[in-house]
ROLO-962823 format. One line per 3 residues: number of its first residue (from 1); their letters; for each residue z, x, y of C-alpha. Coordinates in Angstrom, 3 decimals, padded with zeros to 6 digits. Each point is the difference from the previous one (the first is absolute). Example, Ala and Ser with C-alpha at 12.3 -4.5 7.8 and 13.67 -1.06 7.14 Angstrom:
REM ROLO-962823
1	AS	007.800:012.300:-004.500  -000.660:001.370:003.440
END
This chain:
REM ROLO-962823
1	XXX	000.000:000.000:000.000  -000.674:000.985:003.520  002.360:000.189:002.367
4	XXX	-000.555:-001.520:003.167  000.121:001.144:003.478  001.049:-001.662:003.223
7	XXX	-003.802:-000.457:001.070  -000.549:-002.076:-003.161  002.891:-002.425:001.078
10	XXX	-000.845:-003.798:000.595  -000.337:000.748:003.749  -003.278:001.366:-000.457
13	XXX	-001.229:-002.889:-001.391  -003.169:-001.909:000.727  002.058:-002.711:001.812
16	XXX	001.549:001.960:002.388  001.691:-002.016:002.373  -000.581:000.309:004.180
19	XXX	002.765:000.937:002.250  000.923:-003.419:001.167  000.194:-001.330:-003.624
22	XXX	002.074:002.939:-000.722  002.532:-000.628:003.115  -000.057:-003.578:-001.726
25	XXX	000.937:000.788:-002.700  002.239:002.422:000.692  001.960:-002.746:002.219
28	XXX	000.080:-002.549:-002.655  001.654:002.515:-002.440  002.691:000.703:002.585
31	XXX	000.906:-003.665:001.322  002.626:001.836:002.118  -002.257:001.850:002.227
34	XXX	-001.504:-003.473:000.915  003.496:-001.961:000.774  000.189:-000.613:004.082
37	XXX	-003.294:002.506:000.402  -001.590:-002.571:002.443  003.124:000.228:002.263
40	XXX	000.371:003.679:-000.203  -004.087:-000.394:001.068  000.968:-001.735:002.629
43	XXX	002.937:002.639:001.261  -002.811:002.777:-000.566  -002.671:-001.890:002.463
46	XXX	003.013:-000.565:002.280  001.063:003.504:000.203  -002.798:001.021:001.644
49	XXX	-000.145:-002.226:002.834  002.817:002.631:001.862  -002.954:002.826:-000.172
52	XXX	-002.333:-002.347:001.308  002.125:-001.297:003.404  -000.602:004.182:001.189
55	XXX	-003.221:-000.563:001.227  000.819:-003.197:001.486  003.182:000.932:001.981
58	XXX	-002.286:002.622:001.161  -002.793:-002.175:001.062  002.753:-002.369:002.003
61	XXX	001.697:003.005:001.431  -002.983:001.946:001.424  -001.332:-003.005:001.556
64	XXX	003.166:-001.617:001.401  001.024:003.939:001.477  -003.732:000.540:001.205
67	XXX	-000.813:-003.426:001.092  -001.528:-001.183:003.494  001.607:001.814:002.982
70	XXX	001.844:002.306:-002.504  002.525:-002.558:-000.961  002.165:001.077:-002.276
73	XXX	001.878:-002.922:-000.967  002.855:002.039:-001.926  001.681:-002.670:-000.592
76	XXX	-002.879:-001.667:-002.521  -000.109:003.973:-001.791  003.657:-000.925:-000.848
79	XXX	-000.652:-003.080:-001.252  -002.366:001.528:-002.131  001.458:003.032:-001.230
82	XXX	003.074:-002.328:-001.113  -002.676:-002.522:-002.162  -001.194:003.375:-001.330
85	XXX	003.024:001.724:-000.970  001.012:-003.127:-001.712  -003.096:-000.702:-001.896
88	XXX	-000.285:003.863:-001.461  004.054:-000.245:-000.824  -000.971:-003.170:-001.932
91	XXX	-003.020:001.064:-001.829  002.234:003.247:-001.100  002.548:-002.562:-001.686
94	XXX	-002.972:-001.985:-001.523  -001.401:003.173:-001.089  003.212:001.712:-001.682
97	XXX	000.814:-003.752:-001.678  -003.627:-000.089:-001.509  000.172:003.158:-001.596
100	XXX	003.081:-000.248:-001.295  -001.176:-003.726:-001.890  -003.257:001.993:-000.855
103	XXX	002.084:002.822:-001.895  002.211:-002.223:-001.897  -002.564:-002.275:-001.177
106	XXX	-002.731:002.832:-001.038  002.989:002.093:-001.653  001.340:-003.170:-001.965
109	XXX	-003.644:-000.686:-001.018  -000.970:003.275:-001.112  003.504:000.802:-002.520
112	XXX	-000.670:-003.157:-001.493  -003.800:001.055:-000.691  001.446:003.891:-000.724
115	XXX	001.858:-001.615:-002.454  -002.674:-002.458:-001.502  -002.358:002.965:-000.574
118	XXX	003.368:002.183:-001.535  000.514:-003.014:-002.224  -003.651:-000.716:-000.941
121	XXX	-000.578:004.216:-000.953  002.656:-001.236:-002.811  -001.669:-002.981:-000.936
124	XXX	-003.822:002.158:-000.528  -000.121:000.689:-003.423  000.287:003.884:-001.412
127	XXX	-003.498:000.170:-000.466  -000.386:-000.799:003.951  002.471:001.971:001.214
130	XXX	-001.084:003.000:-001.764  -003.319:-000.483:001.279  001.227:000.929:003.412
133	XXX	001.686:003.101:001.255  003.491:-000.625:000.508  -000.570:001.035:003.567
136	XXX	-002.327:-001.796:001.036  002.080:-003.287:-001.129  003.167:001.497:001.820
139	XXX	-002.218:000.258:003.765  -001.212:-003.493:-000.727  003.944:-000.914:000.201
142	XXX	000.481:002.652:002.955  -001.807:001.609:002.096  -002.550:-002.937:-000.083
145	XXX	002.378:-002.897:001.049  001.226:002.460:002.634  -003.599:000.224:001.260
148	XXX	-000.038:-004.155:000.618  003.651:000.107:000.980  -000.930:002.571:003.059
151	XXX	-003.474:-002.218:000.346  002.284:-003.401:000.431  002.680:001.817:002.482
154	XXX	-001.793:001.711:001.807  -003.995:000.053:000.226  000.237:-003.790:-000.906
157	XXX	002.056:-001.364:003.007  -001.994:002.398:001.970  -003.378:-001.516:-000.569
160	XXX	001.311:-003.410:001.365  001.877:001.853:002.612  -002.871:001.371:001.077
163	XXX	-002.345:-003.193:-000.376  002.624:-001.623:001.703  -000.633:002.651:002.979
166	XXX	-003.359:000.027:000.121  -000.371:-004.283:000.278  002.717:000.404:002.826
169	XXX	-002.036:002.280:001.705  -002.862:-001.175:-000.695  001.135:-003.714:001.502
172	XXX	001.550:001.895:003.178  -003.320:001.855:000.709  -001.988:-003.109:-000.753
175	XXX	002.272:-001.679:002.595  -000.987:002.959:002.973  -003.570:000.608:-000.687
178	XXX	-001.541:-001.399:-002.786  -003.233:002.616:000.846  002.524:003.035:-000.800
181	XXX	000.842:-001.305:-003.165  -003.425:-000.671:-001.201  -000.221:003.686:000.365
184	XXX	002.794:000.658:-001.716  -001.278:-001.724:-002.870  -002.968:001.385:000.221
187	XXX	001.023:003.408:-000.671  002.276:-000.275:-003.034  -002.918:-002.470:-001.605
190	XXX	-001.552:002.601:-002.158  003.024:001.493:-001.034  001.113:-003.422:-000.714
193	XXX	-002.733:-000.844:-002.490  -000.150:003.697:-001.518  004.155:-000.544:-001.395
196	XXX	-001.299:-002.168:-002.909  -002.187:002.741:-001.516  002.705:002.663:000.749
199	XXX	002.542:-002.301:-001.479  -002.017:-000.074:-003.087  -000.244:003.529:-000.180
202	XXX	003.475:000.851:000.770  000.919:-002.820:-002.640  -001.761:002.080:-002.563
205	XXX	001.375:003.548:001.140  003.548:-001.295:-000.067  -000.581:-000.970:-003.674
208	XXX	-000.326:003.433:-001.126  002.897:001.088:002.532  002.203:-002.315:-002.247
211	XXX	-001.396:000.890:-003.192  000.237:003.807:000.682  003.706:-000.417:001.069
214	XXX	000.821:-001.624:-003.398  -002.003:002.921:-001.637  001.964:002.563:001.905
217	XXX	003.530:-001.304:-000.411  -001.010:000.118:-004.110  -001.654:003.440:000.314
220	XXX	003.954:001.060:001.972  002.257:-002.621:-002.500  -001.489:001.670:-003.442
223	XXX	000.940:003.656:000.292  002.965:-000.801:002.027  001.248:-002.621:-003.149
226	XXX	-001.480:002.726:-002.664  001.375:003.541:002.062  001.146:001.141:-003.285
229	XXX	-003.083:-000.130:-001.616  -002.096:001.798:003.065  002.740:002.958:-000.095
232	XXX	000.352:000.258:-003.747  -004.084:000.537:-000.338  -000.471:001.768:003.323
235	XXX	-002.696:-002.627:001.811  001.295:000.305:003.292  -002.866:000.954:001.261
238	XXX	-002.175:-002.563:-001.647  002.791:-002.901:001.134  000.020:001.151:002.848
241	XXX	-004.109:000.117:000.155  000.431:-004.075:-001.005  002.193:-000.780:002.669
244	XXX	-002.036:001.796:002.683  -003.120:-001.722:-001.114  001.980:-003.317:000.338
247	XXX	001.013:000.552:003.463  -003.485:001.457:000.755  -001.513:-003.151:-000.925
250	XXX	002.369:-001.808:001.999  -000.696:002.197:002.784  -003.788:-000.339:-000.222
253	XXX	000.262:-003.911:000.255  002.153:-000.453:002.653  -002.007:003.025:001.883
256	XXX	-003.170:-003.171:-000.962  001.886:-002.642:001.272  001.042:001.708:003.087
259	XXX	-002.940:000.752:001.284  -001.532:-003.598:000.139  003.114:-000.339:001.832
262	XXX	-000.694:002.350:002.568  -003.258:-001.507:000.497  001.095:-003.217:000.619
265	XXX	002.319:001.836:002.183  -002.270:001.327:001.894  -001.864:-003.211:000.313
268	XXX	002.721:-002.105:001.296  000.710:003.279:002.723  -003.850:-000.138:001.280
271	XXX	000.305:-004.063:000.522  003.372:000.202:002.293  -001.604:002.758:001.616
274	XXX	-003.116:-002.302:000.669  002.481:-003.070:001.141  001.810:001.929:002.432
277	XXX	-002.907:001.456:001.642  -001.945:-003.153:000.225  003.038:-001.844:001.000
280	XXX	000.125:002.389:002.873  -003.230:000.200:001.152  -000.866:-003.853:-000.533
283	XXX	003.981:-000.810:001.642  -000.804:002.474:003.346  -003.561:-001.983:000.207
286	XXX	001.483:-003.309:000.059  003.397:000.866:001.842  -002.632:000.984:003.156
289	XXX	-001.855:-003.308:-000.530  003.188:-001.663:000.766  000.144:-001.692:-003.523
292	XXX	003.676:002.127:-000.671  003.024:000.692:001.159  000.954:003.900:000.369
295	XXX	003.320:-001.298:-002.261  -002.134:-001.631:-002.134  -003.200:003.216:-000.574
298	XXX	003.496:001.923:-000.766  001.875:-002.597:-002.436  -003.276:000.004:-001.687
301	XXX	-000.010:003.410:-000.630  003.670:-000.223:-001.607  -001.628:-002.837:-002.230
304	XXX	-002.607:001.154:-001.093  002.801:003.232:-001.472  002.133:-003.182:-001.537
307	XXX	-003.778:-000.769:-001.629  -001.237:003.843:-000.981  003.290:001.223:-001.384
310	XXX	000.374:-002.766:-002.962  -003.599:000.793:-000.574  000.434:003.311:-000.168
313	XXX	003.070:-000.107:-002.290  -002.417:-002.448:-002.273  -001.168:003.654:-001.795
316	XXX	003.401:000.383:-001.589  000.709:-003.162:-000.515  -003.225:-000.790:-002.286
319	XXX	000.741:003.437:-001.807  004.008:-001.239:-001.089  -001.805:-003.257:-000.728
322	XXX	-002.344:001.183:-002.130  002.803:002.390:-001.403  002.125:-002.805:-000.809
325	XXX	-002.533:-002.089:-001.344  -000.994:002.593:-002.316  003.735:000.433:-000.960
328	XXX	000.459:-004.078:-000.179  -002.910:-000.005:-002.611  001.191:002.568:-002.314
331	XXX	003.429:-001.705:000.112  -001.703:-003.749:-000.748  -002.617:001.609:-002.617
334	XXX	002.945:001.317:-001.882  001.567:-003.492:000.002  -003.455:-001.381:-000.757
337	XXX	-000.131:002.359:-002.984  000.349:-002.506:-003.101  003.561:-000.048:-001.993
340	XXX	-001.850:000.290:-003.595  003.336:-000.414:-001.648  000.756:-003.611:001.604
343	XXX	003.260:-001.117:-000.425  001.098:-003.358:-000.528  003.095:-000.298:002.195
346	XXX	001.791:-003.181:000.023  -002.517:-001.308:-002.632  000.503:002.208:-002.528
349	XXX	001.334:000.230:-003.333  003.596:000.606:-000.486  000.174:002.508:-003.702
352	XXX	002.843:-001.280:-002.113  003.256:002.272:-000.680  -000.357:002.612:-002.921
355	XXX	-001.464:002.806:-001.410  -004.283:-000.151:000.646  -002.534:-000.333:-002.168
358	XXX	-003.404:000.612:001.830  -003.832:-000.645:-001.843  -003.237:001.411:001.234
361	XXX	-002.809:-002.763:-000.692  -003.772:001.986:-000.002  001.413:001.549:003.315
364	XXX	-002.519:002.511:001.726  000.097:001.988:003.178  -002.235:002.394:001.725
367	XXX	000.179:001.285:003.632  -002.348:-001.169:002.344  -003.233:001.548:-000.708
370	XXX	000.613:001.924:-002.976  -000.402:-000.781:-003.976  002.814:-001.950:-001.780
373	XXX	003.401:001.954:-000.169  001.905:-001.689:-002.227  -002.373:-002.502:-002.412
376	XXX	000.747:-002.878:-001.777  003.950:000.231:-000.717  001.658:-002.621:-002.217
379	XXX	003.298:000.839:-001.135  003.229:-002.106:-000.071  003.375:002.349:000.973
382	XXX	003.110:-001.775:-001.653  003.226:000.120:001.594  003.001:002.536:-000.094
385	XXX	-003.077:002.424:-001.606  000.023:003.439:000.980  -003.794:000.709:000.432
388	XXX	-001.297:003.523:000.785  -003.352:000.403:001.294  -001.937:003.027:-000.699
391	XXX	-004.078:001.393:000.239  -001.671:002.863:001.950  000.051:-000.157:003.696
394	XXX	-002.787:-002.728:001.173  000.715:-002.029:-003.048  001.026:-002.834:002.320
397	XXX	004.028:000.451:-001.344  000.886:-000.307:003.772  -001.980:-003.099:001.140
400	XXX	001.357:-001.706:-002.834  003.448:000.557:001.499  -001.315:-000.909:003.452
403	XXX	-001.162:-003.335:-001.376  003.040:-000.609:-002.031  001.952:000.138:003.389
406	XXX	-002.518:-001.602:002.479  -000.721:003.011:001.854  -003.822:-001.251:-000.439
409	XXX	-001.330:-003.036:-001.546  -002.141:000.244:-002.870  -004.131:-000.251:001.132
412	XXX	000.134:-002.614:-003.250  002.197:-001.273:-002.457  003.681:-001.091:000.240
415	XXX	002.961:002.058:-000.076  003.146:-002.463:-000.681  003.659:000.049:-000.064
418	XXX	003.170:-001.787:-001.653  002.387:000.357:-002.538  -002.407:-001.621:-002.862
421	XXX	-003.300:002.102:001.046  -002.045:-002.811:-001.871  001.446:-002.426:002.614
424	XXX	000.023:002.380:003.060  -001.085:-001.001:003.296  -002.756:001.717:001.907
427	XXX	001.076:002.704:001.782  -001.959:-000.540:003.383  001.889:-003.242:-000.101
430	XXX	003.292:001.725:000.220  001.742:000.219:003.876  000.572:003.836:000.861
433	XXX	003.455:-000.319:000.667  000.835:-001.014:-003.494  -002.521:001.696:-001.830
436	XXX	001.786:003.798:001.365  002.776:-001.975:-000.740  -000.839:-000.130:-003.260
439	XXX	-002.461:002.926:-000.647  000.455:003.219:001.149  -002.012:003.107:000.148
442	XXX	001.812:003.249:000.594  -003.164:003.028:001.163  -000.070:003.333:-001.757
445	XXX	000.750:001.530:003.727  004.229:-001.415:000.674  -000.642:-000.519:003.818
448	XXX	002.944:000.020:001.982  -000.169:-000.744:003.541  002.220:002.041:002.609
451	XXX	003.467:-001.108:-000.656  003.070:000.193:-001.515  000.054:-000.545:-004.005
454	XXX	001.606:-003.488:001.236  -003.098:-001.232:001.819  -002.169:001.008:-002.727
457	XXX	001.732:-001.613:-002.842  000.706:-003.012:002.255  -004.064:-000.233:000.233
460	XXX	000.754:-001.139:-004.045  002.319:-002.901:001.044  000.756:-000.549:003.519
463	XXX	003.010:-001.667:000.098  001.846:002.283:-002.938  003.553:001.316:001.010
466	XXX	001.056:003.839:-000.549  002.144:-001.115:-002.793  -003.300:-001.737:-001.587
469	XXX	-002.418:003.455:000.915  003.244:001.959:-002.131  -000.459:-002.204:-003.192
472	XXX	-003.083:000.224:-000.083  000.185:004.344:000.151  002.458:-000.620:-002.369
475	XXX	-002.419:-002.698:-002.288  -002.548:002.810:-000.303  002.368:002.713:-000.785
478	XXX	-000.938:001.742:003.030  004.067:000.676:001.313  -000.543:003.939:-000.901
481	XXX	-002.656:-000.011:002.557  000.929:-001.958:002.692  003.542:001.973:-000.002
484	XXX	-001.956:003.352:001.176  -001.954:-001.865:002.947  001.956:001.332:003.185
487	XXX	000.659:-003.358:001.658  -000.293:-002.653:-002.797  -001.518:-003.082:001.247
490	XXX	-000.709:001.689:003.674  -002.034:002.763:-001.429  -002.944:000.561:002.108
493	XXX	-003.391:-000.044:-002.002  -002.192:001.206:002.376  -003.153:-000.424:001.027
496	XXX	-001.974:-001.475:-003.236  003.364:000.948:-002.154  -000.943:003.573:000.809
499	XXX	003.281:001.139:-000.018  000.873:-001.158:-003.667  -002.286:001.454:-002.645
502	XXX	-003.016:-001.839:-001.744  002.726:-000.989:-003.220  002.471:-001.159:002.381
505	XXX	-002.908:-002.163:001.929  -000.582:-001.633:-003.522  003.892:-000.759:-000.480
508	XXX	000.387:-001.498:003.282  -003.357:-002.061:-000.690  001.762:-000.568:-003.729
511	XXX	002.601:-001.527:002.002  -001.201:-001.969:002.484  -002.095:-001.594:-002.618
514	XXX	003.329:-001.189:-002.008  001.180:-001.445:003.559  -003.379:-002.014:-000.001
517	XXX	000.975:-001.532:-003.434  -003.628:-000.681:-000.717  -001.305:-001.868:-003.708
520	XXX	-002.701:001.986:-000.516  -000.165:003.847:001.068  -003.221:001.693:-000.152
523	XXX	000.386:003.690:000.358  -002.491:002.668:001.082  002.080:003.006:-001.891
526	XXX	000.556:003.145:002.194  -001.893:003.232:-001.039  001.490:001.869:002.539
529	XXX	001.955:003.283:-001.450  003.989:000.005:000.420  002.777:001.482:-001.577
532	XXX	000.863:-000.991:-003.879  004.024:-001.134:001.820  -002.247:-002.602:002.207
535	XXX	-002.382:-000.663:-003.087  002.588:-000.806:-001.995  001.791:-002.134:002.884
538	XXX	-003.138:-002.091:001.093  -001.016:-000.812:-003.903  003.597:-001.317:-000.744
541	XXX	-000.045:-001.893:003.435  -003.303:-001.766:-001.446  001.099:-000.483:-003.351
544	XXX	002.863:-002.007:001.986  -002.072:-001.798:002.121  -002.490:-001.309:-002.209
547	XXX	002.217:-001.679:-002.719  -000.088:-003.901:-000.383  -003.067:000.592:002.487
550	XXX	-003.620:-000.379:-000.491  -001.991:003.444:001.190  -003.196:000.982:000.088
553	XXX	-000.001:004.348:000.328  -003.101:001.957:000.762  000.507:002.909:-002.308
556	XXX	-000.611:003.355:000.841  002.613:001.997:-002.510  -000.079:-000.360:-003.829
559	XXX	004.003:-000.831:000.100  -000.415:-003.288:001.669  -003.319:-001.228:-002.233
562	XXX	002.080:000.530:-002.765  002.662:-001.747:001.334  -001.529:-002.705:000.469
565	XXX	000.015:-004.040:-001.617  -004.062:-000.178:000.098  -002.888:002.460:001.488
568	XXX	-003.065:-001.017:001.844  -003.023:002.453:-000.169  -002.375:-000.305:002.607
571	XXX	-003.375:001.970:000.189  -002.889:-000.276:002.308  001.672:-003.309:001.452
574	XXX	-000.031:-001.694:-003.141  003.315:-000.791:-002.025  -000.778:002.237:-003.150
577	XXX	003.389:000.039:-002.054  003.108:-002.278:-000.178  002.741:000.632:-002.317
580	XXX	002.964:002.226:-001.199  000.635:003.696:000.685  -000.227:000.188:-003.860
583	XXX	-002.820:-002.061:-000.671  -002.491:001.559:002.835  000.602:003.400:-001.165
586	XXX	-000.745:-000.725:-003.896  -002.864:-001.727:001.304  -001.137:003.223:001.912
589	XXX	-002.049:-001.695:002.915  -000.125:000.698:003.244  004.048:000.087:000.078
592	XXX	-000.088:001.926:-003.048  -002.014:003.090:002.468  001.983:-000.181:002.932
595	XXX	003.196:000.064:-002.379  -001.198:003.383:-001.805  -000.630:001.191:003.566
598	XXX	003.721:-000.664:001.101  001.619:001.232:-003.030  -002.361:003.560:000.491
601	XXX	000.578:000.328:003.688  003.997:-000.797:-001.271  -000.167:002.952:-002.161
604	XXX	-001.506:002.515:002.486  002.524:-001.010:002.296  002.978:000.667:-001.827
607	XXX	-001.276:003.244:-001.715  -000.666:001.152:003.565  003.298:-000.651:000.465
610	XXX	001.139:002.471:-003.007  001.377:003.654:001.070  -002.316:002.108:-000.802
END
């Protein structure tokens, strides 16, 4: 199977959806953002109105102090200084009560969508998710949302702020010459009808901006998560190499984007420059015809400044626009992204108490694309079995596990559950919270999260007491061990478990699975090398765990075949063998082989171990 990269995500897709569907969108799946927006509107249209009294007060106040026979009425300048200072004090209240509605609404709106995407990365299927970099899914949740958060705070209230401005002015300039702002007009006109195609353009260079930052933070996450791994095998260099290339490429397309930017930029700079000449040449022409007041050439001029400067401020606010929109469609294409393992909430099926029985009817699966995986399957699993399942790497051992425990759903056939597998109920039918309830699969890799031994067992059962988390060390015969821990239950772990060793990562997993109290266990058995004290600790741990329990173990050591009630033999996908230690080796099949390799590989290994 290929694995897929963030340009092959849904976003790309034929349908791609315009910026004002995405905005849409993007307000529908944040209610929050929307409640009182028309009201804050209204604040943001009314908090420019203090800007726009300037050229006014100026107007009144150079033609009541330079009217006929040099009048200064001082008195009326007053007056109009005090309506002034009034109206600008107001509009600063408006203004500072807007944006503080503005932030709690777009905050409030965005966690609840941060946390619909977090929650719907969980509900993808393991097939989906390990399509994607890990990275890239982590900046849809971040950096992305932070994008359309800044977009909504900021750029957002500033594109009706300045609309707001600009149909003030325009209304004020209309009202002193209505020639002067025909000119006005006419100058930003082509810039005006060129911001569609540069939106379009800077819609499309923002897309690989996002894309690239998603890339980068997976290119920086991977050998900071695996440092071990670069150091142990010397690739610093080549890491290294990976995460320059990463920021290079992010480099290289916001370098793209930025220069339509400065071109629209420039564009918006050479139509003020055009508006303030003309409205200077055109005002002095028609202020010596007598058709304007000298207050009124000059408030113009201030005007036509309350008109240019929004326009000019348009360039950066169609570039975080575009940013955010880019942002607000990776976030909405990941919650677009189907849920392939649906589950059935509220609806579902509740499994009864007891040990599980499970039964695979014809079930196939293949990965999207690729040939048949796992083929044809029919096998019932009784319960309180012990079942090891064994083959060569590729066999399909592992989907059959993944299947078992709904990680993916079969492409056909039935897997079901219940304590009579001939009467089981389908498994897609079963609601997710009482299916892990139920059934639970415990990885080869015991990943602990950064916390104290506490946290991590509490992840098993979260409502367990200490006293509870002590019987159960003591259940599994584990005492020994937890006595040499340095704090007991407020051990640190460590970043993935790091600071406990890969045997005591399985015991911990070990125990947090006896918390969980599941029916049926399926096991991917460690292969990881540890110490014959921990060996010896984490197989009478499982011997403890499994009793009265049905299990399912994909085998990897001869010891716990052996061990076990029944073996499955898969090979090539197909289920080959099915029986008894005993009875698969005298029939010397497929099982038969891979037991003669064990037994030799056994041998080497413990006459290496002779002294010489």
């Amino acid at each position: 199977m290929t694995t897929a990269t963030d340009s092959d995500l849904p976003e790309v897709a034929q349908s791609r959806q315009s910026g004002t569907q995405i905005i849409r969108r993007g307000l529908a799946l944040s209610p929050a953002i929307k409640d009182g927006l028309a009201f804050t509107i209204v604040l943001a249209v009314l908090s420019t109105v203090g800007g726009s009294v300037v050229p006014v007060l100026i107007q009144r106040t150079v033609d009541a102090g330079l009217g006929d026979g040099g009048d200064t009425r001082l008195s009326d300048i007053g007056t109009f200084l005090a309506i002034a200072s009034a109206l600008i004090l107001l509009t600063a209240v408006v203004a500072y009560w807007m944006r503080i509605r503005l932030f709690k609404a777009s905050e409030t709106g965005l966690a609840q969508m941060r946390v619909d995407a977090f929650r719907h990365v969980h509900d993808l299927s393991m097939l989906t998710q390990n399509s994607e970099r890990r990275g890239v899914l982590v900046s849809r949740v971040t950096s992305d949302i932070d994008q359309v958060s800044q977009f909504l705070q900021f750029t957002g209230i500033q594109i009706v702020v300045s609309l707001g401005q600009i149909v003030v002015a325009t209304i004020i300039m209309a009202y002193y010459s209505w020639q002067l702002t025909i000119v006005v007009i006419v100058c930003f006109l082509p810039l005006a009808i060129s911001l569609k195609w540069f939106a379009q353009r800077l819609s499309d260079a923002y897309d690989i901006v996002r894309r690239t930052v998603g890339e980068m933070i997976a290119v920086i996450a991977e050998p900071v998560v695996g440092a071990s791994v670069v150091r142990a095998y010397a690739i610093e260099g080549r890491t290294q190499q990976r995460v320059d290339d990463g920021i290079k490429g992010n480099l290289d397309a916001n370098v793209s984007a930025q220069k339509l930017v400065a071109v629209t930029f420039a564009s918006s700079g050479v139509a003020g420059g055009l508006a303030n000449g003309a409205v200077l040449a055109f005002g002095v022409i028609l202020g010596v015809a007598g058709d304007l007041s000298m207050g009124t050439v000059i408030a113009f001029a201030f005007l036509v400044g309350l008109f240019v400067g929004p326009v000019q401020t348009a360039t950066q606010v169609l570039t975080d626009a575009q940013n955010a929109i880019a942002s607000w469609r990776r976030v909405i294409d990941l919650l677009d992204t189907p849920a392939d393992v649906v589950d059935p909430g509220a609806a579902g099926v509740l499994l009864p108490a007891g040990s599980l029985g499970a039964r695979f009817d014809a079930v196939t699966f293949a990965y999207p694309g690729g040939a048949p995986v796992l083929k044809e399957v029919d096998v019932v699993l009784a319960p309180r079995q012990r079942i090891a399942v064994v083959g060569e790497t590729g066999s399909g051992k592992t989907t059959f596990a993944k299947l078992l425990t709904r990680l993916m759903d079969p492409t056909s056939g039935t897997v079901r559950l219940g304590t009579d597998p001939h009467e089981a109920v389908d498994i897609s039918t079963v609601a997710f919270v009482d299916l892990r309830r139920h059934v639970l699969m415990v990885p080869q890799e015991g990943f602990l999260f950064d916390a104290t031994l506490r946290d991590n067992l509490l992840y098993g059962r979260h409502d367990a007491t200490d006293q509870r988390l002590l019987d159960v060390v003591a259940d599994l015969e584990l005492d020994d061990w937890f006595a040499s821990l340095p704090h007991g239950l407020d051990t640190q772990v460590g970043q993935r478990g790091e600071s406990l060793s890969a045997g005591e990562r399985q015991l911990v997993a070990l125990l947090r699975s006896a918390l969980a109290d599941p029916d049926l266990i399926v096991l991917d058995e460690a292969t990881s090398a540890v110490d014959p004290q921990t060996e010896l600790r984490a197989t009478r741990a499982l011997d403890k765990l499994l009793q009265g329990r049905s299990s399912v173990t994909i085998a990897h050591r001869l010891s716990t075949a052996e061990n076990a009630d029944r073996i499955l033999v898969f090979d090539a996908g197909r289920l080959v063998e099915d029986g008894s230690h005993a009875e698969l080796v005298d029939a010397g099949g497929v099982y038969g082989r891979l037991h003669g390799s064990w037994v030799a590989q056994a041998t080497l290994t413990s006459r290496a171990g002779e002294p010489a």
